[in-house]
N, C-alpha and C positions, 0 to 999 in steps of 0.2 A: 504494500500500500504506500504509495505517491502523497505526500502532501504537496497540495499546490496555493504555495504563498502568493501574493499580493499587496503590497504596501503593509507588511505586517501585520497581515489580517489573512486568513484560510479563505481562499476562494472557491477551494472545494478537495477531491483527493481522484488519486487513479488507481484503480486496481490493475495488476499484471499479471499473471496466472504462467506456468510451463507444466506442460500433462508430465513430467518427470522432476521430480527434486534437481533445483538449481542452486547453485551456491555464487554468488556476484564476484568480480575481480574489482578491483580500487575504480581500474577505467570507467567500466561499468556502470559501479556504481555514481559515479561524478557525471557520467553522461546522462544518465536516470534523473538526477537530482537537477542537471541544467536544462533539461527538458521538462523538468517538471517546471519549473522555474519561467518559464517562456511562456509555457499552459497557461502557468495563476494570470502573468501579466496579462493574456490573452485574451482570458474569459475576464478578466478586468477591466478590459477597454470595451470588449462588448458588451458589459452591461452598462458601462456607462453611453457609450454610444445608442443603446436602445431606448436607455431614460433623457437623454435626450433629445431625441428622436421625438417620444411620446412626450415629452413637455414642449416642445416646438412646435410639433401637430396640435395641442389641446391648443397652446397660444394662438395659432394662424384659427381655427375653429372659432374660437371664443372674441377674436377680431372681427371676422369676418358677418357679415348681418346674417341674423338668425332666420329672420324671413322679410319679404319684399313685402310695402305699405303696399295698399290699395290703391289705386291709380285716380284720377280725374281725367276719361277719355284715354284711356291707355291700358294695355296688360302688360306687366314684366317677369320673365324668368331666368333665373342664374344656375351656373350650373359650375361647380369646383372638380375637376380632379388634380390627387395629387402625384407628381413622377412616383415612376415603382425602378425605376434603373440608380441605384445609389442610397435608395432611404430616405434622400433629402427632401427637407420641408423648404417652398423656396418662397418668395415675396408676392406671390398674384393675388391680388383684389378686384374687387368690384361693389360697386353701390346705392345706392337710387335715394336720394335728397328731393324730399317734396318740398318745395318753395314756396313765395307770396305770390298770392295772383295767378294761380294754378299755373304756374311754371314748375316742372321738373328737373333736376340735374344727375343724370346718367353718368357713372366714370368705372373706367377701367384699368388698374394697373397694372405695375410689375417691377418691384424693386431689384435690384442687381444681386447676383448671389442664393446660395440656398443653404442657409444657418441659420441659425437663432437669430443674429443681427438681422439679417434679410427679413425672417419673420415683424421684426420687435417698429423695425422700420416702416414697414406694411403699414402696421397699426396705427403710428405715427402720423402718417400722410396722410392716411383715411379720415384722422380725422381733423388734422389741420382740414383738408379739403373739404369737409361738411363742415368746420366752424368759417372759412370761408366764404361759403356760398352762402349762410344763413346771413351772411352780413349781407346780403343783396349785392354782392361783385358782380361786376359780369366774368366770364367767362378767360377775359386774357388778364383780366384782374387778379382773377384767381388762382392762375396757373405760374404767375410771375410771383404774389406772395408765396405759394407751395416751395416756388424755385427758391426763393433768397431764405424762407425757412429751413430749407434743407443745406443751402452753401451754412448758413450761421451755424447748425450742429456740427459743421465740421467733420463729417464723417466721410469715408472713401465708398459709400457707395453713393450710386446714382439711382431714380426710378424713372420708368416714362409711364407715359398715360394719355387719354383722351376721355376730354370732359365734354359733355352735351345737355346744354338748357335748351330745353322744347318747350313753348308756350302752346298749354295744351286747347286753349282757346281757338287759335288762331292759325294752328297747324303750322308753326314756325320753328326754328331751331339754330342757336348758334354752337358751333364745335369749334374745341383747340385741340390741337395736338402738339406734343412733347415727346419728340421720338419712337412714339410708339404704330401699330400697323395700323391703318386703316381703316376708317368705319365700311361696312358693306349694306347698303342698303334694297330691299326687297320690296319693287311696287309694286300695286294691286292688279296690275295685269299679269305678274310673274315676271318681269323683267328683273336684274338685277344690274348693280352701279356699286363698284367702289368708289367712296368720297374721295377726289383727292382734297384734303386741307391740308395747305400748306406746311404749319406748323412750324414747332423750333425744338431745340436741342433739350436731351433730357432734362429731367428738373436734377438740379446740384452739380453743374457740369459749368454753366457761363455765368458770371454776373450779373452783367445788362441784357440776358437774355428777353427777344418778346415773343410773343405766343398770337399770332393775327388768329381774326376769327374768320369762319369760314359759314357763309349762310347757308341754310337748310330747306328747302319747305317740302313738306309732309301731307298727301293727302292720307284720307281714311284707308284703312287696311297694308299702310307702309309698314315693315319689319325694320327695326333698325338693328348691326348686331352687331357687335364690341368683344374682341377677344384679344389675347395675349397670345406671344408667338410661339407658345408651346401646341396648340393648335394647326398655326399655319408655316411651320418652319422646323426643322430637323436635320441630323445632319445628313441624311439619302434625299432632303426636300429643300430647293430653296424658298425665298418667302413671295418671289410673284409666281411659282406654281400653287404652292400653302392658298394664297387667298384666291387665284382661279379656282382651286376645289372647293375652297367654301361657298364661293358664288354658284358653281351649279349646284349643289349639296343646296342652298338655301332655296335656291329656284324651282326645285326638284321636289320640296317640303311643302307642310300643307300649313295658314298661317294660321288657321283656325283654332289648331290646336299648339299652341307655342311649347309647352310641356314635351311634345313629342316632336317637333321638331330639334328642339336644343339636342334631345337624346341621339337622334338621330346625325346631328352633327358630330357629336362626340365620339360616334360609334369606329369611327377608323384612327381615332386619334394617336400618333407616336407619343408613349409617356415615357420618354426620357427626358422631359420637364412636364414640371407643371402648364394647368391647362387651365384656364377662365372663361366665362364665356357669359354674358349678357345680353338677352333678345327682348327688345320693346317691339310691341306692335301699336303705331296708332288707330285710336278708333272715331277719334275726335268726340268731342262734349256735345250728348245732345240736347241741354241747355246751357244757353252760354249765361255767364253772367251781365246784367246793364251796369254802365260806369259811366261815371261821371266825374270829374278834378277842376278843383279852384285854387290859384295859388292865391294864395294868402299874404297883402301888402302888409306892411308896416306901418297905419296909418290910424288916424284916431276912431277911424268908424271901423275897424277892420273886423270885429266879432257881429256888427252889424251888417255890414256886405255877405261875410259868411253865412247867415241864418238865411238871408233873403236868398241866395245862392240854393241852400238846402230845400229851403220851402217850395225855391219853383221848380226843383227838381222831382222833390216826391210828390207834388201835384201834377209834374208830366207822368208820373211813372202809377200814379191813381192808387197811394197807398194810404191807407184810415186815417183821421184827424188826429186819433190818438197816439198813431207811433209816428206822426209827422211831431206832434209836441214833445214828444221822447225825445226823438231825433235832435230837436232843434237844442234841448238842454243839454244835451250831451255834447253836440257841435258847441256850443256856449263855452261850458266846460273847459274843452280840450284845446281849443283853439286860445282861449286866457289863458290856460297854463303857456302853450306853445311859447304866445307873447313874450310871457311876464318874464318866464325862466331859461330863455333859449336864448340864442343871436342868432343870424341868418336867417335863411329862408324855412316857409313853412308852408306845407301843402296840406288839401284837404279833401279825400276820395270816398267817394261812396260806392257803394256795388250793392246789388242784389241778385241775390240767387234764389228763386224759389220764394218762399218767407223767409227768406234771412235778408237783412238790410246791413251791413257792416259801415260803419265808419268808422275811419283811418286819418289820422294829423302824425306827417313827415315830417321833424326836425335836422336840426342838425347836431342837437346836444346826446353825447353816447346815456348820458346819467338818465336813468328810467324813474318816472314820477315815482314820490314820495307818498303810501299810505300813512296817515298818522294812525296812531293808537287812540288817543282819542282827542277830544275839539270843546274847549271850553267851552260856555254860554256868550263869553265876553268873547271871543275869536272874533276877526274880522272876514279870516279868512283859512282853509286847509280844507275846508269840507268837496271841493271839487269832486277829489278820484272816489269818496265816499259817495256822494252821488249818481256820479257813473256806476262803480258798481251796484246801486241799491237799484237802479232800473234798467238794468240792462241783463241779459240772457247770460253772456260775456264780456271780459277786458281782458285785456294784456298789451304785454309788448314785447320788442322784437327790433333789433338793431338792425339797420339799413344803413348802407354805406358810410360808415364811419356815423352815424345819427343814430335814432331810432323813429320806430313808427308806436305810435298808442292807437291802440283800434277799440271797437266796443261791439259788440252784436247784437240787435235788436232781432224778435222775431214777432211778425207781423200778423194781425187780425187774418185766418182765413176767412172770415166770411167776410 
């Protein structure tokens, strides 16, 4: 019996057996012992390398979205495999960020490398790029802050990617790309189109890099699909045969059922990397929202303009007396705080969908009103966001481009 050491710890033992009584020479025995020796080390790295392994895989799992939100006019499905040539866990992501004003932002990436770093970095960008976009960037806004976030970590690896905001309204769509493949897009007659957009150099690669955007439009029943180049590149494939296969592969599927399509793409995949894969179908909204905006001057009547604004709105749009006077207190409201507590400009949008009426006042200050705890008899003033919310359905807020938005929800008399 072998013991097999490992950092001064038993990694386990070998048995050796001879069907006749053996008796060991010195040699022997020292060659047994450095064999054995080699073993402990051996099954020492491999279990470290399995645990590993498994805390790498549970990291990229527990990064990566659990499930895709609901859409507004849109279906979306993802779909992960991970490489089986090496064990390694590598950087591919993917995402889907519902935004203001039923815009969506679609992204796909791929960090450099397949380690723990690669995993830990994933994560990282995922979600710079969804605290990004919730600030209402556009699209090369947000792909240049990604970039300079990732040169300042000072790390030696790079990612690419391709981010797409589709305004699901309006069946519009702006894309960047950052090194990475292609979008492939899938119209309602079957045809198929890879996008070229321009783009620019990985993110953490240039300094002054810029990321142009590249326009979109979308009718009903377009597939859009976003993959990483474990997919469409390997090393028997280069990466313009890679996305010719995906373009008839895509053309060739049925768009109805998107679930079985992705499957279906994946099915001849080389997994000697990891594999991504992101498939929207639009369907378009079939009710849109009505909108309406007033910017709001700087001027001594300006909560006055604003009401008059609001009232001949919801009188075009024939909504009850009673959520028109909701309405107007709330505009009231929101637009004197804007005033008192802001500088710059300040806007003020209305939408309805359905029975919801929303109103929204755009500043430019990041700081989110102040609820107080409570409001003396003698106050002159704090009671405002208490107001708001004591008649409204909802409130919140929500940072837009270096600002924020305060909105409120009213829902309105059906009958």
């Amino acid at each position: 019996v072998l013991p097999l050491p490992a950092g001064g710890r038993m990694a386990g033992a070998c048995l050796i057996g001879w069907d006749r009584p053996h008796e060991f020479a010195p040699d022997e025995r020292a060659l047994l012992t450095a064999c054995a020796a080699l073993a402990g080390q051996a099954l020492r790295r491999a279990h470290a390398f399995d645990a590993e392994h498994e805390l790498v895989g549970m990291l990229q799992r527990t990064l990566l979205p659990h499930r895709l939100p609901r859409l507004p006019g849109a279906k979306a499905v993802a779909r992960y495999l991970p490489a089986t040539e090496g064990l390694e866990v590598g950087g591919d992501w993917y995402d889907v960020i519902p935004l203001a004003d039923n815009h969506v932002a679609f992204v796909i990436g791929d960090v450099q490398g397949h380690n723990a770093g690669a995993a830990t970095l994933m994560g990282q960008m995922r979600t710079a790029l969804r605290a990004y976009a919730a600030e209402g960037h556009p699209p090369d806004v947000v792909a240049a802050h990604a970039n300079r976030l990732l040169l300042d970590m000072e790390t030696d690896l790079f990612a690419t990617c391709v981010y797409v905001d589709i305004d699901m309204e309006q069946g519009t769509a702006l894309c960047v790309r950052a090194g990475h493949p292609q979008p492939v897009l899938r119209h309602p007659d079957g045809s198929t189109e890879t996008v070229q957009v321009e783009g620019g150099p990985p993110l953490g690669v240039l300094t002054r890099a810029e990321y142009p955007m590249t326009p979109l439009k979308l009718k009903p029943g377009t597939v859009l699909a976003l993959t990483t180049d474990g997919l469409v590149e390997s090393s028997g494939t280069d990466l313009d045969t890679g996305m010719d296969r995906l373009s008839r592969d895509l053309a060739a599927a049925d768009p109805a059922h998107l679930g079985r399509t992705a499957d279906a793409l994946l099915a001849g995949a080389h997994r000697g990397d990891d594999v991504a894969l992101l498939l929207v179908r639009y369907d378009g909204m079939a009710v849109r929202p009505r909108r309406e905006s007033w910017s709001v001057w700087r001027v001594p009547e300006a909560v006055r303009h604003a009401r008059r604004f609001v009232r001949r709105t919801l009188r075009a749009w024939e909504l009850p007396r009673d959520t028109a006077d909701t309405a107007l207190l709330v505009v009231s409201e929101l637009v004197t705080n804007a005033l008192v507590h802001t500088e710059g400009q300040v806007r003020l949008d209305l939408s309805l969908v359905g029975h919801r009426l929303r109103i929204a006042v755009t500043d430019s200050s990041p700081r989110g009103p102040l609820k107080p705890t409570s409001v003396g008899w003698e106050a002159t003033g704090g009671r405002g966001i208490l107001l708001v919310e004591a008649v409204s359905h909802a409130w919140g807020t929500v940072p837009v481009s270096g600002g924020k938005q305060v909105w409120a929800e009213l829902v309105t008399d059906e009958t």
